[in-house]
mmCIF file of the N, C-alpha and C atoms, coordinates in Angstrom:
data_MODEL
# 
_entry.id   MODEL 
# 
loop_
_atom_site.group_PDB 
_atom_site.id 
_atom_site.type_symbol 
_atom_site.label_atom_id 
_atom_site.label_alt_id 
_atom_site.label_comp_id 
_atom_site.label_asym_id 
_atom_site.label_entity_id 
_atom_site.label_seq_id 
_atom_site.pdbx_PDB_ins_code 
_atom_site.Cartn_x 
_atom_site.Cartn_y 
_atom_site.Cartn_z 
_atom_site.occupancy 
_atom_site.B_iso_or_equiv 
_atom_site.pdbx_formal_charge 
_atom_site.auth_seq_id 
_atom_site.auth_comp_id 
_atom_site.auth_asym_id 
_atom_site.auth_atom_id 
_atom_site.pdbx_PDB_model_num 
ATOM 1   N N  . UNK A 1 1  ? -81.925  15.503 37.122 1.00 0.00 ? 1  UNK A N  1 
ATOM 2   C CA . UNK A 1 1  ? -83.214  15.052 37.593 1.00 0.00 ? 1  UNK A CA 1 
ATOM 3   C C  . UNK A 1 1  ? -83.836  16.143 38.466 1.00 0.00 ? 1  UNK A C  1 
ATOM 4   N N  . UNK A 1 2  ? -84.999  16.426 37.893 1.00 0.00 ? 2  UNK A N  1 
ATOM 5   C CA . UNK A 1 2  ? -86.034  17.304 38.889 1.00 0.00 ? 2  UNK A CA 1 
ATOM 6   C C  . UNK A 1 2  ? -87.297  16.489 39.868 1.00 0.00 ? 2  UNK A C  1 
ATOM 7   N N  . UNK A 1 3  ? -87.202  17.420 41.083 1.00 0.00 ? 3  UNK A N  1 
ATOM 8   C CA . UNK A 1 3  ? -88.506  17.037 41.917 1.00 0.00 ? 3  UNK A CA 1 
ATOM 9   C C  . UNK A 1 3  ? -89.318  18.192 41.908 1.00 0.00 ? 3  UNK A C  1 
ATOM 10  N N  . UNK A 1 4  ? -90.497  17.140 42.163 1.00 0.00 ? 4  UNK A N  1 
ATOM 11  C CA . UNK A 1 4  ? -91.506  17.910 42.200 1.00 0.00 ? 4  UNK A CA 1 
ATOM 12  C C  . UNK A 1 4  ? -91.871  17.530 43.829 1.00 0.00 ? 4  UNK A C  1 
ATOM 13  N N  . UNK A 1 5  ? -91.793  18.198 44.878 1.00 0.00 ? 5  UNK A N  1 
ATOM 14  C CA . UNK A 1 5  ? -92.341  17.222 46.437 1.00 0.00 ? 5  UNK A CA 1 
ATOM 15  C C  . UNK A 1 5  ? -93.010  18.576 47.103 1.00 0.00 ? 5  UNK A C  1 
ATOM 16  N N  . UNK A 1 6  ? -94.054  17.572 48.006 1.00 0.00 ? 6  UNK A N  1 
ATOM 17  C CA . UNK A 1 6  ? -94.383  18.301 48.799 1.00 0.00 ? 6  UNK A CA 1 
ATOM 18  C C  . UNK A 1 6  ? -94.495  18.182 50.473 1.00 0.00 ? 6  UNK A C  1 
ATOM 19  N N  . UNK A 1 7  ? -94.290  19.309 51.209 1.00 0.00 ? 7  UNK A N  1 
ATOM 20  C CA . UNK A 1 7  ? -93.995  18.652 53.263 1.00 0.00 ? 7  UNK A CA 1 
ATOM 21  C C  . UNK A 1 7  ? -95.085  18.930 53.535 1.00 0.00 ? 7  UNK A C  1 
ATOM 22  N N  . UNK A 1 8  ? -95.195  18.160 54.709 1.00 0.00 ? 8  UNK A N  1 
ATOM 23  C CA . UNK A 1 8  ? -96.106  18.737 55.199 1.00 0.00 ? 8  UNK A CA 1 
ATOM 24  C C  . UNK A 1 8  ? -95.694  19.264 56.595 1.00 0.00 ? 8  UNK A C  1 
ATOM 25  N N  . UNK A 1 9  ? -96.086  20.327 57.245 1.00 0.00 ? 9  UNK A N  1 
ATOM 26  C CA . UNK A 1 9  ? -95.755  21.427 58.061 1.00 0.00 ? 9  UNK A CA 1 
ATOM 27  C C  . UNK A 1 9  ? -96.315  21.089 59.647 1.00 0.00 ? 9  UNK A C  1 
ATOM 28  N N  . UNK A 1 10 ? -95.615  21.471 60.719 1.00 0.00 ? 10 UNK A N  1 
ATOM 29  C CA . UNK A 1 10 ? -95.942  21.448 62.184 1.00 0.00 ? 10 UNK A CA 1 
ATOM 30  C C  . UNK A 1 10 ? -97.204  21.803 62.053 1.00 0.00 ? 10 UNK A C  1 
ATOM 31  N N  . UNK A 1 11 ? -98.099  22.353 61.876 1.00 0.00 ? 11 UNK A N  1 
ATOM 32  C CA . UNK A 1 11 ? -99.484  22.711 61.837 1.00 0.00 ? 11 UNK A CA 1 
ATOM 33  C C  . UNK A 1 11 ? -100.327 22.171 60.919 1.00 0.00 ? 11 UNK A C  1 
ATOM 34  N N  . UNK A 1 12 ? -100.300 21.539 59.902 1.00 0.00 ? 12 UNK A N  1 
ATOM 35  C CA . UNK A 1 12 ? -100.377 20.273 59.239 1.00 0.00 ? 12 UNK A CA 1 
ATOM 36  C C  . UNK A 1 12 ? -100.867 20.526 57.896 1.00 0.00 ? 12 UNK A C  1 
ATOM 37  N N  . UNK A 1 13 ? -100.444 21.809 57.006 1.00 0.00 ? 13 UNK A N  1 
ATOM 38  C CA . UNK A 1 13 ? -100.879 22.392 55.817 1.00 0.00 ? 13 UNK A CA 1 
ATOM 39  C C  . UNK A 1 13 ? -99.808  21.968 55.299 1.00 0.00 ? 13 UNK A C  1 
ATOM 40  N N  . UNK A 1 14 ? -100.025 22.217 53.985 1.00 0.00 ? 14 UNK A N  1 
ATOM 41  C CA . UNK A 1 14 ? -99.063  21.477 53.216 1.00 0.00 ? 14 UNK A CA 1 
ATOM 42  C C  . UNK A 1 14 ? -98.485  22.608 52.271 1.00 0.00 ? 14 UNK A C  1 
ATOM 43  N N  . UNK A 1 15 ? -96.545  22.392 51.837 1.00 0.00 ? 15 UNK A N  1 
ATOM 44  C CA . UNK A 1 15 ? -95.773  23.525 50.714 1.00 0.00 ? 15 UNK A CA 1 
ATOM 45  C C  . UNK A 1 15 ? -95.508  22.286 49.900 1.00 0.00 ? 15 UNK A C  1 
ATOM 46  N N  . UNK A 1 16 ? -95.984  22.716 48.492 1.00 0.00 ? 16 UNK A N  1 
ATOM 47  C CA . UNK A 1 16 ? -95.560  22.325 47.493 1.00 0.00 ? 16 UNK A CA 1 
ATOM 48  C C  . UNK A 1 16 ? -94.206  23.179 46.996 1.00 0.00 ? 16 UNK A C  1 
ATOM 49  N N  . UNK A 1 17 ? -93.312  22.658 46.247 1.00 0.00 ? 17 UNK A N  1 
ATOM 50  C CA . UNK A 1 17 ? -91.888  22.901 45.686 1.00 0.00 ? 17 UNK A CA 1 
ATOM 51  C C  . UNK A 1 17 ? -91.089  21.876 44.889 1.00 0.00 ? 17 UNK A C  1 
ATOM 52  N N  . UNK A 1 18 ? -90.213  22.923 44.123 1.00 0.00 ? 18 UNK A N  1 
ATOM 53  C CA . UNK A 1 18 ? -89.622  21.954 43.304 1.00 0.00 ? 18 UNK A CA 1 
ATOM 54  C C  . UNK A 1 18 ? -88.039  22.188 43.538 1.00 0.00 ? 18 UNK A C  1 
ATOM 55  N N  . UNK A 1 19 ? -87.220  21.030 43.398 1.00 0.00 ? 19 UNK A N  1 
ATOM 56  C CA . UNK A 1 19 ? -86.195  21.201 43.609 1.00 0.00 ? 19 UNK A CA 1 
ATOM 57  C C  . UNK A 1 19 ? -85.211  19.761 43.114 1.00 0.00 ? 19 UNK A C  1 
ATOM 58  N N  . UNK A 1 20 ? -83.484  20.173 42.847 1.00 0.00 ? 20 UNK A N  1 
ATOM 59  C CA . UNK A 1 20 ? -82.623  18.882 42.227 1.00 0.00 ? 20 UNK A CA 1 
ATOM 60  C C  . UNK A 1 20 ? -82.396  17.969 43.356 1.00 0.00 ? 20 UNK A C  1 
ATOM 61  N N  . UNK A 1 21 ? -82.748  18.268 44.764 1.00 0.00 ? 21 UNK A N  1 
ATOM 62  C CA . UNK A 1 21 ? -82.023  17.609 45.903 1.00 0.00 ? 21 UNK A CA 1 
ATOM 63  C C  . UNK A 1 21 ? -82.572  17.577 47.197 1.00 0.00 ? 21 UNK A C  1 
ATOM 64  N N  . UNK A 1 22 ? -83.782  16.383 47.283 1.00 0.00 ? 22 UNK A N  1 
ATOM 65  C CA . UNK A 1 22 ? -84.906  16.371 47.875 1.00 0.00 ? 22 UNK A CA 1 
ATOM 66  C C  . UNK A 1 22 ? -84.263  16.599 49.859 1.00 0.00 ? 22 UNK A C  1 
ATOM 67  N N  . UNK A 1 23 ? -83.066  15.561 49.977 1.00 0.00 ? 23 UNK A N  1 
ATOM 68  C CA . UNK A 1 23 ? -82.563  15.944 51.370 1.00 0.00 ? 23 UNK A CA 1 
ATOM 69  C C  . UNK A 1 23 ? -82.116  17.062 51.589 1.00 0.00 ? 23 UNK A C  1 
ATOM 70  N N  . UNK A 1 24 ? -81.262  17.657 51.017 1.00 0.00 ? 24 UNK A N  1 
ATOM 71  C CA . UNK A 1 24 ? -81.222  19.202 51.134 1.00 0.00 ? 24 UNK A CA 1 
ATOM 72  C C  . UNK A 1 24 ? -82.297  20.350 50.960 1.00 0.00 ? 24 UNK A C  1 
ATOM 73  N N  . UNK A 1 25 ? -83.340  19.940 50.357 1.00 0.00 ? 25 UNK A N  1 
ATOM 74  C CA . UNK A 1 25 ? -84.406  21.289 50.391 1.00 0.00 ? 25 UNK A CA 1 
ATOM 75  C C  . UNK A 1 25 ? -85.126  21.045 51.743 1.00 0.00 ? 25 UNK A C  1 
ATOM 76  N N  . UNK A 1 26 ? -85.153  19.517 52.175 1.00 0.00 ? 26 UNK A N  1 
ATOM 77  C CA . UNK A 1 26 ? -85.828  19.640 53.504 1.00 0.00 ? 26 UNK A CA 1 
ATOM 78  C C  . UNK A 1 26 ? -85.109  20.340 54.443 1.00 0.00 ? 26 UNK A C  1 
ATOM 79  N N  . UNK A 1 27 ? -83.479  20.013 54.562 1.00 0.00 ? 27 UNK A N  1 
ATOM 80  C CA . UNK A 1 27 ? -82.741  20.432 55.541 1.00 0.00 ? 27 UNK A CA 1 
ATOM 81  C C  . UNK A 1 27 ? -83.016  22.195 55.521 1.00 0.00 ? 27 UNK A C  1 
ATOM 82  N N  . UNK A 1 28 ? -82.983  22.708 54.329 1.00 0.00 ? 28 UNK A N  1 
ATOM 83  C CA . UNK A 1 28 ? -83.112  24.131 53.978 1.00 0.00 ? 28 UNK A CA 1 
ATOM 84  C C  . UNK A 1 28 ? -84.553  24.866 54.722 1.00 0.00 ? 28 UNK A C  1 
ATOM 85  N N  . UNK A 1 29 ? -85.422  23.990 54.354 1.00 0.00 ? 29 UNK A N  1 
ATOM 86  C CA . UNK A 1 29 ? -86.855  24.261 54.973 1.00 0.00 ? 29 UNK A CA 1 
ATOM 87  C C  . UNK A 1 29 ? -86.701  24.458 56.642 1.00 0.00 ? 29 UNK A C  1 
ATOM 88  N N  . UNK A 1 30 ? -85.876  23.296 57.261 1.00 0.00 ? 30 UNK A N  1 
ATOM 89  C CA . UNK A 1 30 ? -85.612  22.769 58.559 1.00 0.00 ? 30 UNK A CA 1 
ATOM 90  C C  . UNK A 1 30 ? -84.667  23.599 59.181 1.00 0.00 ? 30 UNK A C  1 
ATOM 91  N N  . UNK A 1 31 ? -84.011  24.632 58.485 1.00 0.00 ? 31 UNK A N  1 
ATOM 92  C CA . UNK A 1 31 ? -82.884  25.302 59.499 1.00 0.00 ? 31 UNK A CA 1 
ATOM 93  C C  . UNK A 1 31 ? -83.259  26.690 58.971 1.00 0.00 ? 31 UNK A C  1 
ATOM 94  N N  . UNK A 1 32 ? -82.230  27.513 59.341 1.00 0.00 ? 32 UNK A N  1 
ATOM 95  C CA . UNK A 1 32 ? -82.500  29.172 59.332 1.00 0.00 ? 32 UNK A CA 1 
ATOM 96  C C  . UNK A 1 32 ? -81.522  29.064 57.871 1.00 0.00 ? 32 UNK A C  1 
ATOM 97  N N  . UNK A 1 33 ? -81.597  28.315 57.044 1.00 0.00 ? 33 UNK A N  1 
ATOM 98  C CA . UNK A 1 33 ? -80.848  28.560 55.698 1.00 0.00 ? 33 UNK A CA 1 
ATOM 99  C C  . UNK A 1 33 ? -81.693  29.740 55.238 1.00 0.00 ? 33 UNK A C  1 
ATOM 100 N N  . UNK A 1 34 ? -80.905  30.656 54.146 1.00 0.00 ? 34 UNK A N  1 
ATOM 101 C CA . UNK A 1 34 ? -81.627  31.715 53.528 1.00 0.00 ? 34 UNK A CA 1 
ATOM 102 C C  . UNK A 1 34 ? -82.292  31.211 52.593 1.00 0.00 ? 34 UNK A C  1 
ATOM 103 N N  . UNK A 1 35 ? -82.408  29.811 51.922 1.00 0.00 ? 35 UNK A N  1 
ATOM 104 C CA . UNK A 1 35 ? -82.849  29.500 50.957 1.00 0.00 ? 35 UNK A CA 1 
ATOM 105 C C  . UNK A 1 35 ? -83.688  28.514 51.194 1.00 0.00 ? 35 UNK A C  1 
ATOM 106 N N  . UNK A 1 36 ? -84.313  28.121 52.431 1.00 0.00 ? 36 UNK A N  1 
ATOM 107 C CA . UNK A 1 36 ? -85.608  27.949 52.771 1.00 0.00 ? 36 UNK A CA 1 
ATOM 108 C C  . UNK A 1 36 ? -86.749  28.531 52.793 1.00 0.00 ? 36 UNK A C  1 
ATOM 109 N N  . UNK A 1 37 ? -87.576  28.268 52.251 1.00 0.00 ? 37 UNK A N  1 
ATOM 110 C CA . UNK A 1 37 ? -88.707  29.182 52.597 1.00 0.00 ? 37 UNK A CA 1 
ATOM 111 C C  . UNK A 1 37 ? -89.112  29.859 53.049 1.00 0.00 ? 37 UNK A C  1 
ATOM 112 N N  . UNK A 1 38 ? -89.710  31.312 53.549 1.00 0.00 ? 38 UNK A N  1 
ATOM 113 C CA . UNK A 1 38 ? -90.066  32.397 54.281 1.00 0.00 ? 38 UNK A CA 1 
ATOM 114 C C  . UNK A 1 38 ? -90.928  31.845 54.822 1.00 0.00 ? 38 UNK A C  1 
ATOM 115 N N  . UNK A 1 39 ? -91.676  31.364 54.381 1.00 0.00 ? 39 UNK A N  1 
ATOM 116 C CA . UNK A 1 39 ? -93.050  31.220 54.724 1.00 0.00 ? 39 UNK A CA 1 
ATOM 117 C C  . UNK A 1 39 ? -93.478  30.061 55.843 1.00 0.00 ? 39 UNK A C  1 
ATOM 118 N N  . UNK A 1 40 ? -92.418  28.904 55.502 1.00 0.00 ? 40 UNK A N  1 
ATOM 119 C CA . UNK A 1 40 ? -92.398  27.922 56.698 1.00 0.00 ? 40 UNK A CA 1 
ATOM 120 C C  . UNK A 1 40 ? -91.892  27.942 57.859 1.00 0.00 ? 40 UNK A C  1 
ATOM 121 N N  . UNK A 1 41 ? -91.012  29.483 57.975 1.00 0.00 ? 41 UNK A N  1 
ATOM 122 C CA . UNK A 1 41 ? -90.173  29.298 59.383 1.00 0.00 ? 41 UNK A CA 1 
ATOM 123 C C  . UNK A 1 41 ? -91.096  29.100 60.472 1.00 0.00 ? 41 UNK A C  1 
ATOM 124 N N  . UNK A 1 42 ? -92.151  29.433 60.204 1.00 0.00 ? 42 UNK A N  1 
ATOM 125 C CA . UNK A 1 42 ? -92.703  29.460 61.962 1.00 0.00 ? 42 UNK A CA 1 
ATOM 126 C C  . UNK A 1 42 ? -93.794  27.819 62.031 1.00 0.00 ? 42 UNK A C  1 
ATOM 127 N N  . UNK A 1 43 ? -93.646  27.271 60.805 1.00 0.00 ? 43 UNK A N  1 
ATOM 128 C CA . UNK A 1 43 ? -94.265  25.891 60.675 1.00 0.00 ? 43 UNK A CA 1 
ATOM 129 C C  . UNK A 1 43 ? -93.276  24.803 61.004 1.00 0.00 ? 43 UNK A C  1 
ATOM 130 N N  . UNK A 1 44 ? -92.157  24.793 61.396 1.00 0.00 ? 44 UNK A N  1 
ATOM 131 C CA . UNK A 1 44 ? -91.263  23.846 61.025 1.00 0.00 ? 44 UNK A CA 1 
ATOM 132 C C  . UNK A 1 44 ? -91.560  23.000 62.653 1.00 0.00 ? 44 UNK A C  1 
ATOM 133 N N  . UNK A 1 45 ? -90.921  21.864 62.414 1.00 0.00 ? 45 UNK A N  1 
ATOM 134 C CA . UNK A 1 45 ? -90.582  20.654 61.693 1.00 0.00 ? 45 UNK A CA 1 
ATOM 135 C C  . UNK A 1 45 ? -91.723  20.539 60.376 1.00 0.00 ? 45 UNK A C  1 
ATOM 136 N N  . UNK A 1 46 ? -90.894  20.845 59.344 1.00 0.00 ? 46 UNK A N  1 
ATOM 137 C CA . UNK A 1 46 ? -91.753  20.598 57.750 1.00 0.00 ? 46 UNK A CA 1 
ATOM 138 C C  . UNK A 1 46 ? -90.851  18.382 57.765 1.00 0.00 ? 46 UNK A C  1 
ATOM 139 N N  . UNK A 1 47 ? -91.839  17.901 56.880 1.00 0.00 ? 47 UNK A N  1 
ATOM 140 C CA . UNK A 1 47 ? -91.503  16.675 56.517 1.00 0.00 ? 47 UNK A CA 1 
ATOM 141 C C  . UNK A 1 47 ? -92.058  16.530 55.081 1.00 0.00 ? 47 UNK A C  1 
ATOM 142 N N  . UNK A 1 48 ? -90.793  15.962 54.453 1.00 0.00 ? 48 UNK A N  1 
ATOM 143 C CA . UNK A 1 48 ? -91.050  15.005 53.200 1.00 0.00 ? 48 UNK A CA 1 
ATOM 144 C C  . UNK A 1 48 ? -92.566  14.234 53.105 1.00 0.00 ? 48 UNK A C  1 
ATOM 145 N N  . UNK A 1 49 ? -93.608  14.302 52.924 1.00 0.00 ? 49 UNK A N  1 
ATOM 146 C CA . UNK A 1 49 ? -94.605  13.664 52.414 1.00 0.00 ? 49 UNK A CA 1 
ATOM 147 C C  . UNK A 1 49 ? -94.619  12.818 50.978 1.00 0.00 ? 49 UNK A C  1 
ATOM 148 N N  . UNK A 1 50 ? -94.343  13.994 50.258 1.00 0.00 ? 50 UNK A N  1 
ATOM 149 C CA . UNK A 1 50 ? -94.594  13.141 48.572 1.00 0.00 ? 50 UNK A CA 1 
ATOM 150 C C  . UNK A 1 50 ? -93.649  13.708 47.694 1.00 0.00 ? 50 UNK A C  1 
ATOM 151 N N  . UNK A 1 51 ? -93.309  12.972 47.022 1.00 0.00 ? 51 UNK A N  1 
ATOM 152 C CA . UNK A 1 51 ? -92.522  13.174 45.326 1.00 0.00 ? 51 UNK A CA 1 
ATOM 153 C C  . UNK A 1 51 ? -92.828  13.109 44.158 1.00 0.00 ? 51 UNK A C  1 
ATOM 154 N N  . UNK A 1 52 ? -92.119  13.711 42.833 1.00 0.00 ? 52 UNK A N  1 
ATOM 155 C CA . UNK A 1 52 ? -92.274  12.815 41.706 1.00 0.00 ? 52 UNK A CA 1 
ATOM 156 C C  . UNK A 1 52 ? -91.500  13.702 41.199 1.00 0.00 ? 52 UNK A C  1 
ATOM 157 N N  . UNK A 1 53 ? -91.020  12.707 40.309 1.00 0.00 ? 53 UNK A N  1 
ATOM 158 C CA . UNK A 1 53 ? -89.363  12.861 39.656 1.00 0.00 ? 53 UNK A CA 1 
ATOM 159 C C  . UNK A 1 53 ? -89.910  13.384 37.861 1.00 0.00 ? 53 UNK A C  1 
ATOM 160 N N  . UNK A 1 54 ? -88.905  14.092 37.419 1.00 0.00 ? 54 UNK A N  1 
ATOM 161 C CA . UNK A 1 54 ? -89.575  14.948 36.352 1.00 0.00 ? 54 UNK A CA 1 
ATOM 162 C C  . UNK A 1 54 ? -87.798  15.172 35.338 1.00 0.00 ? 54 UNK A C  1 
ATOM 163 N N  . UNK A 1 55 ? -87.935  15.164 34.104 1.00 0.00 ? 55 UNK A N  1 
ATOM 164 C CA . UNK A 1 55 ? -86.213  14.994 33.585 1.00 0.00 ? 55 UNK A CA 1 
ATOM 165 C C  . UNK A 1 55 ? -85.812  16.597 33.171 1.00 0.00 ? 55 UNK A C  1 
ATOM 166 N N  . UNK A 1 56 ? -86.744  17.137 33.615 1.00 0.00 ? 56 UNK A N  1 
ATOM 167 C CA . UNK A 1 56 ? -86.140  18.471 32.917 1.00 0.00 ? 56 UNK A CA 1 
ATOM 168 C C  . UNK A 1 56 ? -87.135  19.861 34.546 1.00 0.00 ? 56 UNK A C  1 
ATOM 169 N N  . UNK A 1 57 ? -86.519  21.431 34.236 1.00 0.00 ? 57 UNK A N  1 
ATOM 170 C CA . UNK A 1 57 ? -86.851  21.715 35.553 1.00 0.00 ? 57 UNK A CA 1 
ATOM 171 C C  . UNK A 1 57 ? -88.687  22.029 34.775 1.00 0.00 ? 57 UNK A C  1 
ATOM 172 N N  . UNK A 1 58 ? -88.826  22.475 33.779 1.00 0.00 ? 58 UNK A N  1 
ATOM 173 C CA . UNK A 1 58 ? -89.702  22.654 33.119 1.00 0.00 ? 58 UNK A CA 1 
ATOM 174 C C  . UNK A 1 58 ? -90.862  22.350 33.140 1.00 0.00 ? 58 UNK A C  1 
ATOM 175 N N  . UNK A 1 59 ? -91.090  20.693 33.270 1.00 0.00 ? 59 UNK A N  1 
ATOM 176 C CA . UNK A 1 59 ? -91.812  19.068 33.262 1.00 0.00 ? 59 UNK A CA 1 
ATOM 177 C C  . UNK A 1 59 ? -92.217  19.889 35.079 1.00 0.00 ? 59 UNK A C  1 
ATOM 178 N N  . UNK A 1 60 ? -90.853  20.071 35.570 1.00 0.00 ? 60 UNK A N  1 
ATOM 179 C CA . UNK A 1 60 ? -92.015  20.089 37.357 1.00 0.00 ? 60 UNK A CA 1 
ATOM 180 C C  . UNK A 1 60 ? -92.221  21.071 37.797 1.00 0.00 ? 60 UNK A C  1 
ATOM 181 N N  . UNK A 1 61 ? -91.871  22.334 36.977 1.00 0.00 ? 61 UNK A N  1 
ATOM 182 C CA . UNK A 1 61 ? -92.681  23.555 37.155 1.00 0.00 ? 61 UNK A CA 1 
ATOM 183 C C  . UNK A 1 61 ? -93.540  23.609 36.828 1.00 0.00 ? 61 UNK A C  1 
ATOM 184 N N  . UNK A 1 62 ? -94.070  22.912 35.557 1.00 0.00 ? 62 UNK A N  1 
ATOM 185 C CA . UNK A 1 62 ? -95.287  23.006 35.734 1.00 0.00 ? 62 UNK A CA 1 
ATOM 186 C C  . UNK A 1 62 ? -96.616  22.036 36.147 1.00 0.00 ? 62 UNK A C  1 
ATOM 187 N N  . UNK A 1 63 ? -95.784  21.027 36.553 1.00 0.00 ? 63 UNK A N  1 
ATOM 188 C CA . UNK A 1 63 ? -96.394  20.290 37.460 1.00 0.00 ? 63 UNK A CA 1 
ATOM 189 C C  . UNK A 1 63 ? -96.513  20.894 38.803 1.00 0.00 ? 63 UNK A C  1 
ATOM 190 N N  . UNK A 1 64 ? -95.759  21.811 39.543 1.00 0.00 ? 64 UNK A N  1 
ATOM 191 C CA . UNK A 1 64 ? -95.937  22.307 40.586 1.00 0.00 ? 64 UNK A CA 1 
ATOM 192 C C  . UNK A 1 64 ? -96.841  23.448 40.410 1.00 0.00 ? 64 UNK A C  1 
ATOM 193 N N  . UNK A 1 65 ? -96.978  24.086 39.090 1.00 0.00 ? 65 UNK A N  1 
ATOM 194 C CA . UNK A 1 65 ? -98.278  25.115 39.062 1.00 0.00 ? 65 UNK A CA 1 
ATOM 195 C C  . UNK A 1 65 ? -99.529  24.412 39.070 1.00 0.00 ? 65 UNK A C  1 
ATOM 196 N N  . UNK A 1 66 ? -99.401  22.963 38.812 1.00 0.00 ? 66 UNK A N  1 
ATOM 197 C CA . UNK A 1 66 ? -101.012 22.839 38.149 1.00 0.00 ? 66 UNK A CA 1 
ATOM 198 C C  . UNK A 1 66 ? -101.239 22.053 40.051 1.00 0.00 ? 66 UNK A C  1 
ATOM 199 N N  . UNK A 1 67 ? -100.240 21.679 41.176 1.00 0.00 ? 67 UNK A N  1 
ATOM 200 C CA . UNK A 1 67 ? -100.527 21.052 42.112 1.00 0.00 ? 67 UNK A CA 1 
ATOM 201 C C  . UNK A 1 67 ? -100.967 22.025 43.028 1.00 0.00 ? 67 UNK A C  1 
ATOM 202 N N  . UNK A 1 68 ? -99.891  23.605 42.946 1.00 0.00 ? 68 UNK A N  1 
ATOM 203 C CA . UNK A 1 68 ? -100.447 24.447 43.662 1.00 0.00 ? 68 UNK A CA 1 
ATOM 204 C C  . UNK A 1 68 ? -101.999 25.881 43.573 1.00 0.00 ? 68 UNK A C  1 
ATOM 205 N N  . UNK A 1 69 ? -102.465 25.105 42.320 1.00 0.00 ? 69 UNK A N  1 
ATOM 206 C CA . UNK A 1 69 ? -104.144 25.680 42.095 1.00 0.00 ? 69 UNK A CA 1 
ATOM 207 C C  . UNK A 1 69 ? -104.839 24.904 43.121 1.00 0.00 ? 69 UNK A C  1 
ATOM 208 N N  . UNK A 1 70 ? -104.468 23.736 43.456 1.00 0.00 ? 70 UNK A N  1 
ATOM 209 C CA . UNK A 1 70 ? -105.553 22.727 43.877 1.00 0.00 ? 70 UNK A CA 1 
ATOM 210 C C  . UNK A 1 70 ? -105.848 22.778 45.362 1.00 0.00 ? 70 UNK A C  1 
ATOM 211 N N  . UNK A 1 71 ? -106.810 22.541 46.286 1.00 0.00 ? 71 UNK A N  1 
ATOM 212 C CA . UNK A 1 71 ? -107.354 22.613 47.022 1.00 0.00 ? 71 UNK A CA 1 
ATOM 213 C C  . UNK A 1 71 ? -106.996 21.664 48.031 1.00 0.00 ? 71 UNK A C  1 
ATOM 214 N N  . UNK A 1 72 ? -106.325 22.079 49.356 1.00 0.00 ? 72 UNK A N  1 
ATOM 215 C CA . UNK A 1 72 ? -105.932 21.422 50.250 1.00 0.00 ? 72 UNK A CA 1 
ATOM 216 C C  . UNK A 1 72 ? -106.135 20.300 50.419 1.00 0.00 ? 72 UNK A C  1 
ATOM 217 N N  . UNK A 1 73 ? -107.586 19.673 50.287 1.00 0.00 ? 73 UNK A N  1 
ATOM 218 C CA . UNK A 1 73 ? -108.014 18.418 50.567 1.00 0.00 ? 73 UNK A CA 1 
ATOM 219 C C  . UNK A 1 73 ? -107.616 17.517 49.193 1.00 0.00 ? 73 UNK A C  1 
ATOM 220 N N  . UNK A 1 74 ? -107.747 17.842 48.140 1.00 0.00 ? 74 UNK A N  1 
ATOM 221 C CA . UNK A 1 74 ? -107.504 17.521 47.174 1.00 0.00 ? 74 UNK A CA 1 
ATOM 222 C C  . UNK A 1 74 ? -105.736 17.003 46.723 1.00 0.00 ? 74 UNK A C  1 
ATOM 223 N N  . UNK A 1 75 ? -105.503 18.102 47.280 1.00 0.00 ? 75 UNK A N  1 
ATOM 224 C CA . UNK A 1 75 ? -103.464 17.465 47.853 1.00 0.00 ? 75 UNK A CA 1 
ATOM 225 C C  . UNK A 1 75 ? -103.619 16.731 48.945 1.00 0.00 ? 75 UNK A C  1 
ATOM 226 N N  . UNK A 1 76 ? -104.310 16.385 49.605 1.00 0.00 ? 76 UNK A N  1 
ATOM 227 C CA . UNK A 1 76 ? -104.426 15.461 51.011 1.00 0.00 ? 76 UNK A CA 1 
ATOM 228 C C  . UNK A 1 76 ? -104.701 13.995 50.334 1.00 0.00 ? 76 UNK A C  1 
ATOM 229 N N  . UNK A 1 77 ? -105.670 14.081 49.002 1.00 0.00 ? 77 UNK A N  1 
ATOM 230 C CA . UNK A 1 77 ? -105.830 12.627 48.687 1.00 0.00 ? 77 UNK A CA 1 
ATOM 231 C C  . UNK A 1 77 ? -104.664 12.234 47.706 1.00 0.00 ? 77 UNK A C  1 
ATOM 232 N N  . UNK A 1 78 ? -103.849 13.040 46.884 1.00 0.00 ? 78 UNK A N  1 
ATOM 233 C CA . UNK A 1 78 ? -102.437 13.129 46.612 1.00 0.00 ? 78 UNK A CA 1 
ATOM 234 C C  . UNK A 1 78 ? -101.701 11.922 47.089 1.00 0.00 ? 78 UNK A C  1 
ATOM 235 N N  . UNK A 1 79 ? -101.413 12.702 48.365 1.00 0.00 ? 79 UNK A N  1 
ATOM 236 C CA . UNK A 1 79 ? -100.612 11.954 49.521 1.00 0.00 ? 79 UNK A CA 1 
ATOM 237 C C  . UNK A 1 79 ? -101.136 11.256 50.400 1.00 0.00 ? 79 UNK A C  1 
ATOM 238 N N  . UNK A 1 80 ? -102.010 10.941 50.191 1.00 0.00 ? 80 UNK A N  1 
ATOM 239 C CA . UNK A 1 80 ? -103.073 9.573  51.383 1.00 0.00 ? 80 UNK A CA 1 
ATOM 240 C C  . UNK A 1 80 ? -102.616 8.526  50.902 1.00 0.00 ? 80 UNK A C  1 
ATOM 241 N N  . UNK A 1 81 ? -101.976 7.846  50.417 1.00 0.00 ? 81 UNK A N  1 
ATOM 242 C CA . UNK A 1 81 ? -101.742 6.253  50.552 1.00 0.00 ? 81 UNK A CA 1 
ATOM 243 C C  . UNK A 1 81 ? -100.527 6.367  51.115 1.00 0.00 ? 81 UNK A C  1 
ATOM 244 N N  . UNK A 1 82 ? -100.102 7.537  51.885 1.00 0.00 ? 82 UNK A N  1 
ATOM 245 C CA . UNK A 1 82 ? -99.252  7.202  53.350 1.00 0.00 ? 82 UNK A CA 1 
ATOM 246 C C  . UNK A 1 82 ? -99.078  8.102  54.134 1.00 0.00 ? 82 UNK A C  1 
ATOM 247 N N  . UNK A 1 83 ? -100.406 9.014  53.970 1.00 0.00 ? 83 UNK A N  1 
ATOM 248 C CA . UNK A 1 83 ? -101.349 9.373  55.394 1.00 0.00 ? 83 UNK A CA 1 
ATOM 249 C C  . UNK A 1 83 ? -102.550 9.491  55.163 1.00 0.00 ? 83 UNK A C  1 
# 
């Protein structure tokens, strides 16, 4: 099983990513793991916002290309029915 999720960040922008193991990529995001993101270290506390589950890695890669064209606000209404 693949995810497709996205956090949202101490400063309140949002990383889209895909990954097999939604508690561990946060923890990864959340600590000095090497396989967290570069880009969030200085955003963190990152949080779980949104998901969606995908059966192959394929299905949420490219669901994660077509989420990360899109326009901040536009991922904000994404994830608005729980913020």
């Amino acid at each position: 099983m693949w995810y497709l999720y996205i956090v949202k960040c101490n400063d309140n922008s949002l990383y889209t990513g895909i990954t097999t193991d939604l508690k561990r990529r946060e923890i990864e995001h959340n600590t000095d793991n090497k396989r967290g993101a570069k880009s969030l270290r200085g955003k963190r506390p990152v949080t779980m916002v949104y998901y969606e589950t995908y059966f192959s890695q394929s299905e949420a890669r490219k669901r994660e290309a077509q989420i990360k064209k899109w326009s901040t606000s536009y991922k904000w209404k994404l994830i608005s029915p729980k913020y």
